[in-house]
Every structure is written in structure tokens, then in C-alpha cells.
C-alpha positions in Angstrom: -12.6 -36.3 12.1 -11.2 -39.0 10.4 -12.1 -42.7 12.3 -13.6 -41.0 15.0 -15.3 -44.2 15.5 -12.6 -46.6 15.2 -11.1 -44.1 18.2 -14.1 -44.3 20.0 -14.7 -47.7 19.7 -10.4 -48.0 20.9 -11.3 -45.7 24.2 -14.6 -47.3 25.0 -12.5 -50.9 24.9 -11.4 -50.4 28.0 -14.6 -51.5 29.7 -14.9 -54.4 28.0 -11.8 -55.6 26.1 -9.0 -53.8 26.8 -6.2 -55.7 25.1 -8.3 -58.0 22.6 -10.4 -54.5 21.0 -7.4 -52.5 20.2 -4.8 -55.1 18.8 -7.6 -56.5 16.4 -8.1 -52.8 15.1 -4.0 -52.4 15.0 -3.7 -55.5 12.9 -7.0 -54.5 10.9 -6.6 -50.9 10.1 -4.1 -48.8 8.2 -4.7 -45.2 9.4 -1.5 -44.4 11.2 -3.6 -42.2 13.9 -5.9 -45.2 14.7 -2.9 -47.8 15.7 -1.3 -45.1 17.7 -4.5 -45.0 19.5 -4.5 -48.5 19.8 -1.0 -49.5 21.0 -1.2 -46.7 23.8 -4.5 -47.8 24.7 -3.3 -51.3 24.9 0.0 -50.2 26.7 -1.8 -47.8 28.8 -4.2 -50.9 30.4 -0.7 -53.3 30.8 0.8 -50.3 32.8 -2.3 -50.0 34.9 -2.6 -53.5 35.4 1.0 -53.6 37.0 0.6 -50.6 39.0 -2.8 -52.2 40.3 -1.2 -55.3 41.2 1.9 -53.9 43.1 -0.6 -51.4 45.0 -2.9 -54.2 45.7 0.3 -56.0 46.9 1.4 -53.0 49.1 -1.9 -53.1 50.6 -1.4 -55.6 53.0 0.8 -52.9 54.3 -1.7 -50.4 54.0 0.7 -48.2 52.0 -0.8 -49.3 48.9 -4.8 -48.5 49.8 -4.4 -44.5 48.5 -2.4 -45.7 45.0 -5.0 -48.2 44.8 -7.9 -45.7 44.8 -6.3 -43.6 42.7 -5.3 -45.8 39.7 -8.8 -47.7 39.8 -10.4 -44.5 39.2 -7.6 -43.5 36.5 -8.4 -46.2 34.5 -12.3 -45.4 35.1 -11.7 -41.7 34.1 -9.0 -41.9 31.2 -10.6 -43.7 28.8 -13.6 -41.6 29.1 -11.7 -38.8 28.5 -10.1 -40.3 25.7 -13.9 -40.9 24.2 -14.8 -37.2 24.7 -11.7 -35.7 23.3 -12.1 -38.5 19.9 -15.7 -37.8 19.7 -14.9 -33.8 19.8 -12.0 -34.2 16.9 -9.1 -33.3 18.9 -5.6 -36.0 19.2 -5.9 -37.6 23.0 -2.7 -39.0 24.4 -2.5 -41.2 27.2 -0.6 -40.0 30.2 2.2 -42.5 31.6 2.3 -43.8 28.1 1.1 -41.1 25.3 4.4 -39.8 24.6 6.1 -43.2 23.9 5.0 -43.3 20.4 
């Protein structure tokens, strides 16, 4: 329980200031579970970001339209699971990225 929320406050970044949030509290704080919070959260919104962008791309195509949807409402819904599982105690690891660090 631990920084809960520092963790919180990482997750709930993602609606506001995804990149900026998370790299101050990296820089800031020394608990090693908090900046590996941080740097997937922060890696996590860069590799949504792309995968937007080449879907939104591949949509002139209509290919892209379904990827689209779905990582629009992954980086809606991942974060918020990130909160719940932070504010319940338990570790929360990012898919795509989590298992990096």
C-alpha cells in the first residue's frame, strides 16, 4: 500500500498528461515500484500513440477503422484499470509494455 497515490495519480495521468505526469514523478521519486509505474505508463501512451496513428493512417483504406476503435478505447480502459488495481494494493502491469521492465 505503499504510494498508492503516487500510482494513482501515474494511472489517472493518462487523461490529462500522459508523458509530462509520470516522467516528473520518475525523476522525483525514489521508490523503485513507483518509476516502474511510470516508465510503462509513459511507454505504454508512446506505443498507443503509434499504433493510433498508423490505424488512423490505414483508415483511408478502411482497414484501419476496427484497430482504431479498439486502441481508442484501450487507452480509455487501461488506465482505469491500472487506477483500480493501485487503489486495491495489488502490482498492475501494462499489457504491450508491462513485461519490458
Amino acid at each position: 500500500m505503499e504510494n498508492t497515490g503516487l500510482k494513482v495519480l501515474v494511472h489517472a495521468s493518462a487523461f490529462f498528461m500522459p508523458f509530462l505526469v509520470p516522467f516528473i514523478i520518475y525523476l522525483v521519486i525514489n521508490d523503485r515500484e513507483v518509476k516502474r509505474v511510470a516508465i510503462q505508463a509513459v511507454l505504454f501512451q508512446l506505443v498507443m500513440g503509434v499504433l493510433i496513428t498508423v490505424s488512423a493512417v490505414l483508415s483511408f483504406i478502411l482497414i484501419g477503422i476496427p484497430f482504431l476503435i479498439v486502441f481508442i478505447l484501450m487507452t480509455i480502459i487501461i488506465p482505469i484499470m491500472g487506477i483500480i488495481k493501485s487503489l486495491s494494493g495489488e502490482t498492475y502491469n501494462y499489457p504491450i509494455v508491462g513485461r519490458w521492465f
